[in-house]
N, C-alpha and C positions, 0 to 999 in steps of 0.2 A: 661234632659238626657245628658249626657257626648259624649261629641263629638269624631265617629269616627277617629281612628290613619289615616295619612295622608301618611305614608310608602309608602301602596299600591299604593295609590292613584298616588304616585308620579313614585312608580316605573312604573306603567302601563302607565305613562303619556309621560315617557321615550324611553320607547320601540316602542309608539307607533309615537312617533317623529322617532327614530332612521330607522323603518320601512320606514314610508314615505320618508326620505330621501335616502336610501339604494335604493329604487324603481326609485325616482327621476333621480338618477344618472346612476340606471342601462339602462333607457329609454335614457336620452342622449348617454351615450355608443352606446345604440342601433343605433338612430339616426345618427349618426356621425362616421358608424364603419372603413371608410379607413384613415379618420382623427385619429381617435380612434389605430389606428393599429401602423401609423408613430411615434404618439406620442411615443409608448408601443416598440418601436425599440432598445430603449437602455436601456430599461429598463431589454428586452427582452433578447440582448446581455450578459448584465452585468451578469444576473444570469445564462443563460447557462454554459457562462466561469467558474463562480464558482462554480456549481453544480459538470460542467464535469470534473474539477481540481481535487475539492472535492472526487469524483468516482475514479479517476486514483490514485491518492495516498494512499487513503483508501485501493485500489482494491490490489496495491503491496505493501503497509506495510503489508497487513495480507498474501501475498505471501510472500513476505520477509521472516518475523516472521514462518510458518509454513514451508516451504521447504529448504527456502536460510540459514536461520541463525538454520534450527531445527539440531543440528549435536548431539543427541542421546539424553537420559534422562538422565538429570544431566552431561553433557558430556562437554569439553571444548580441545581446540587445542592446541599444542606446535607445533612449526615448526621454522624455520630461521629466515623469513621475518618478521612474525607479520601482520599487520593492516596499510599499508602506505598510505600516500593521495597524493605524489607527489613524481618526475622521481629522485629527488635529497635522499631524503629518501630510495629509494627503491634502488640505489646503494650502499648506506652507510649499509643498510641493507646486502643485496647482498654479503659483506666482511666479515659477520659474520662469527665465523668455524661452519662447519655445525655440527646436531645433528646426533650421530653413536648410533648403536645399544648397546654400552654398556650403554652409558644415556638412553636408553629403559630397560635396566635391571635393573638398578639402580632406578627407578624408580619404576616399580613393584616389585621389594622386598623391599623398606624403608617406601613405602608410606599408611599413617593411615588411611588418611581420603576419601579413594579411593580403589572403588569396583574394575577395571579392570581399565587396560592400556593395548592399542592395537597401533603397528607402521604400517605405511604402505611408498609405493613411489609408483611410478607411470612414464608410458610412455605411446606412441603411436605405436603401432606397427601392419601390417595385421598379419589373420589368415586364416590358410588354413586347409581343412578338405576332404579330396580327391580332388574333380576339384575343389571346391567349395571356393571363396576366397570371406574376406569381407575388407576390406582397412579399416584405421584410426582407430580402437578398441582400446578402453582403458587399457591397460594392468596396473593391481594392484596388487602390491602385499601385501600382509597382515598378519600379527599372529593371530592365535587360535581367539583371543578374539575380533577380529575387528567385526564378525557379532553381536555378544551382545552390542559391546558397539554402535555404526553406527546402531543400532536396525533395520535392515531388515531381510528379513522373508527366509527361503528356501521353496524353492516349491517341489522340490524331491531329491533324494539323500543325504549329508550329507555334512559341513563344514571341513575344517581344522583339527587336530588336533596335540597337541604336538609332537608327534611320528613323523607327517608330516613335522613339522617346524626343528625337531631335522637332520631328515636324508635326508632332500632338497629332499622329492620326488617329481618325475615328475607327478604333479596333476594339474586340474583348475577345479575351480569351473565358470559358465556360466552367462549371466546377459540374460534376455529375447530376447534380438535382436539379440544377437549371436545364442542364440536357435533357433530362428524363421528361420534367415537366412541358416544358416546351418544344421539345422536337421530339417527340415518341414515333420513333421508326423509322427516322430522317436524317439525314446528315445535315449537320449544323452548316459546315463548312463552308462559305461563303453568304450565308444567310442572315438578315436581317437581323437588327434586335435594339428597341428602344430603351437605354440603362438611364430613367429618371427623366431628363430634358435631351438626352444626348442620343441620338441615332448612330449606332455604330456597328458592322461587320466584323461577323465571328472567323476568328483565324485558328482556335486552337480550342479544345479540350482537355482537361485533366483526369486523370485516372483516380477510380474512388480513393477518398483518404478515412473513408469511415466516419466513425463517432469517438466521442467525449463523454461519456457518462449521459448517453444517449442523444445528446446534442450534435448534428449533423456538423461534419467539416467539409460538405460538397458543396454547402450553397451559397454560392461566392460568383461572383462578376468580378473579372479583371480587368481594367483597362493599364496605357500606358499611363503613368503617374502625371506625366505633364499633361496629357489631355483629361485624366479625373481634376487638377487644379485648375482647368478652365471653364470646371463646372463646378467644383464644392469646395471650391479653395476660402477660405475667410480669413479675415484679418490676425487671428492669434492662432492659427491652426500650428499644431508641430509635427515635424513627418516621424516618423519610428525609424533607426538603422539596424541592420543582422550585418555582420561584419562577422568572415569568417577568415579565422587562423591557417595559418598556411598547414600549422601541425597541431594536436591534443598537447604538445609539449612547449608548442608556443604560445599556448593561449595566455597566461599571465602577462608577456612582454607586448603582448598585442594588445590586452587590455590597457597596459601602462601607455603604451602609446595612444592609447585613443585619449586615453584620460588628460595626457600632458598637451595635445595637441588641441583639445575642446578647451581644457581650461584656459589656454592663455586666448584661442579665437574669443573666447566668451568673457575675458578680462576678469578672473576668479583671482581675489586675492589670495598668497601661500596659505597662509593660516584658514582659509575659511572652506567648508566643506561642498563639492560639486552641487553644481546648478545644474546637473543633468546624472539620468541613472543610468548603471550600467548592470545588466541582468544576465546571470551566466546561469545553464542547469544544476548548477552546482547551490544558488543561490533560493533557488525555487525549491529544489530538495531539502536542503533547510528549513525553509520556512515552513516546510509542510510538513517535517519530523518534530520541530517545534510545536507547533500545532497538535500532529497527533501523541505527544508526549503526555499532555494533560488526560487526553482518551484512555491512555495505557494503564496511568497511573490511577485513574478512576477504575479501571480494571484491573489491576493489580490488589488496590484495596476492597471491591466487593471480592476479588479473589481470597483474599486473607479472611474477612469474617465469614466467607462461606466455610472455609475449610477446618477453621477454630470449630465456629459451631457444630461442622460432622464429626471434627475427631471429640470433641467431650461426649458425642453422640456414640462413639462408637465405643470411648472408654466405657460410660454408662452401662450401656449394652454388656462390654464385655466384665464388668463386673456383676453382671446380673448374672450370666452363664458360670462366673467363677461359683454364683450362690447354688446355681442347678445344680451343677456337675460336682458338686462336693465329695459324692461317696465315689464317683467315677477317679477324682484325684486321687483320693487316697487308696482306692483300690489299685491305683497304675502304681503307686509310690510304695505300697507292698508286696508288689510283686517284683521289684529293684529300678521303678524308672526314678531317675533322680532330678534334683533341681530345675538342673537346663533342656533335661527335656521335657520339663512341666512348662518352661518358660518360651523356650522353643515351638510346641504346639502351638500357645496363646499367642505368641506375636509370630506364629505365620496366621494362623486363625483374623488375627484384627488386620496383619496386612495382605491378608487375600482379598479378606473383603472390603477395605478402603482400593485394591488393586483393581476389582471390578467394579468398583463405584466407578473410580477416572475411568475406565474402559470404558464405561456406558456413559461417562459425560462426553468421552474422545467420539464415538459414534454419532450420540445425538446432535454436538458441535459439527461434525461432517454431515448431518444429513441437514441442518439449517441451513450451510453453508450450498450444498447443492439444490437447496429449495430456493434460496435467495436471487444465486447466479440464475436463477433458472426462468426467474419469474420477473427479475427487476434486470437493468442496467448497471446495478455493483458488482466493481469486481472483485470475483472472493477465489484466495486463494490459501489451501491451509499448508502450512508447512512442516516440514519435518520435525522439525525442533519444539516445534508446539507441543506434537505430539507427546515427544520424550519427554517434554518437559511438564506436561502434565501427568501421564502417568507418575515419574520419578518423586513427583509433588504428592502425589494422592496414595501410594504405596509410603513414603517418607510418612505421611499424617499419620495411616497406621500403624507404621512402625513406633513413630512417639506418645500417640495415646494407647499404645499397649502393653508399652511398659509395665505399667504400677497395676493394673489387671493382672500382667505374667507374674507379677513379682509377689504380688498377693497368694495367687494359687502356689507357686512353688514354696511358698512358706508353710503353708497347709499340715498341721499335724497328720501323719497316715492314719493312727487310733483314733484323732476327734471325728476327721473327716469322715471313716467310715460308719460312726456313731450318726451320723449326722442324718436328719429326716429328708426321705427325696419327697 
């Protein structure tokens, strides 16, 4: 008869070695859990760090990306400044001439690849609405097109219109915390309201836009743009443009167009680099991955000397257990267990327990993480890959300091060993 395949045979021979060793090690754990605990301390560290890094960064790129850099669909900035990363920039910047509202007309009549262009500026100033006063209000000003393009919603009433921007009526539209504060229970809607020196009639409110890393986005006064220049207008003021793409796939040719059409309005010579910035989401993410790139990497390296220092910790350890266990080796090794499964025990043994060390750094990094969210305005999000990525890290650590422990004990004479004093 033809002799059964030895596959099974073998795999089942496997698992059931792999068992018995997984058990072995779990019982020593058991045995030894405040030894077990010290060992597992930087192990412990290491992965909390990175977990919780992991979470933080994770938690504000996707804040970043959805509120900070969302500035409409298909939408991109023009202003003065641009994008600066230091005080010397931002002066040179600063010199530029500013952008006036003919470059905003000029602009929405040449431009192809480009659904709407909307200007706005902006101040600080209180409002008063009978006794009722609310300090530091954003006052904005805007054209027609700023709510399409800035995609926010009205709640009641009505936006802007041409006719308004043409003959500077005295209008504002509301942002939610000005509603709140000054008309608690009341429709705004026709109603009074002093914005700085300017008396002007509420037409419209907007629907909440929430916060910013706890910074309200409600509390905002909008007038028409040319009636906010008849009151805050100065001599070197520059307005800010959103100019949006007709498509996500036009947005480079759009940009190219605004670039070619400012430069020659603003008499830019070929070689020399824009006297005006242009700011896309794309450019904001950036600079914020930059940014948080030095955070990573500061986590990355206490990540590394934490986990050096646990795995020498855990070698240690486990050649302290090789000096215990000496007559246990040799008694297993006389009875036919051979090399590798001397070696096998010992390095599931140090990577069970570097395995529950990341387990317990992976836990306590989630529950920082939901004590954080829970208590502050950060957004903290942990992700999957964190996860994996620290366990694989921390199981890996003792897999590699457990080597030269496994390798030690499977060398073990079976005669010294069982000579040997428990």
């Amino acid at each position: 008869m033809p002799k059964p395949p030895k596959l099974g045979l073998g795999f089942r021979q496997a698992s059931v070695t792999l068992r018995e060793a997984s058990w072995l090690a779990f019982d020593t754990l058991r045995a030894h859990k405040l030894r077990s605990f010290l060992t597992l301390l930087g192990v412990i560290l290491a992965v909390t760090t990175l977990v919780s890094v992991m979470s933080v960064l994770n938690g504000l790129n996707l804040y970043v990306a959805n509120k900070i850099a969302n500035l409409g669909s298909n939408a991109f900035v023009i202003d003065r400044i641009g994008i600066v990363t230091n005080f010397d920039d931002f002066l040179k910047a600063n010199k530029r001439p500013p952008l006036r509202m003919e470059d905003y007309h000029a602009l929405k009549d040449h431009l192809q690849y480009s659904k709407e262009v909307a200007a706005e500026q902006n101040t600080i100033a209180d409002v008063h609405q009978g006794e009722h006063l609310m300090e530091d209000v954003q006052v904005i000003g805007a054209t027609p097109e700023f709510a399409e393009v800035r995609d926010f919603d009205i709640a009641s009433g009505r936006f802007f219109t041409y006719a308004d921007e043409d003959h500077r009526t005295p209008i504002c539209f509301l942002g939610n915390d000005v509603v709140m504060k000054l008309f608690p229970g009341v429709d705004p809607i026709g109603k009074e309201l002093r914005v700085g020196a300017q008396q002007c009639e509420v037409i419209g409110t907007a629907k909440s836009l929430g916060t910013i890393l706890g910074q309200s986005r409600d509390n905002f006064v909008m007038l028409p743009l040319t009636t906010y220049r008849t009151v805050w207008m100065a001599a070197d003021d520059s307005i800010t443009m959103f100019v949006e793409a007709i498509s996500t796939e036009a947005m480079p040719e759009a940009e190219d167009e605004v670039r070619v059409l400012l430069r020659s309005r603003r008499h830019v010579p070929y070689r020399d680099e824009d006297n005006f910035g242009i700011i896309e989401p794309s450019s904001i993410t950036g600079l914020w991955e930059k940014l948080t790139g030095n955070l990573f990497g500061i986590a990355v390296w206490l990540t590394s000397v934490f986990l050096v220092v646990g795995g020498i910790v855990i070698m240690n350890i486990m050649l302290a257990s090789v000096t215990e266990r000496t007559r246990e080796i040799g008694l297993r090794k006389s009875l036919g267990a051979r090399r590798r499964h001397i070696v096998l025990q010992f390095l599931m043994e140090s990577s069970i327990l570097s395995g529950v060390g990341g387990l317990a750094g992976v836990l306590l990094a989630v529950a920082i993480a939901m004590l954080v969210r829970a208590v502050s305005p950060l957004p903290i999000s942990t992700p999957v890959h964190a996860v994996v990525i620290a366990l694989l890290l921390s199981t890996g650590v003792g897999l590699f300091f457990g080597i030269y422990p496994a390798m030690r004990a499977s060398r073990l004479d079976p005669i010294e060993a069982l000579r040997a004093e428990t």
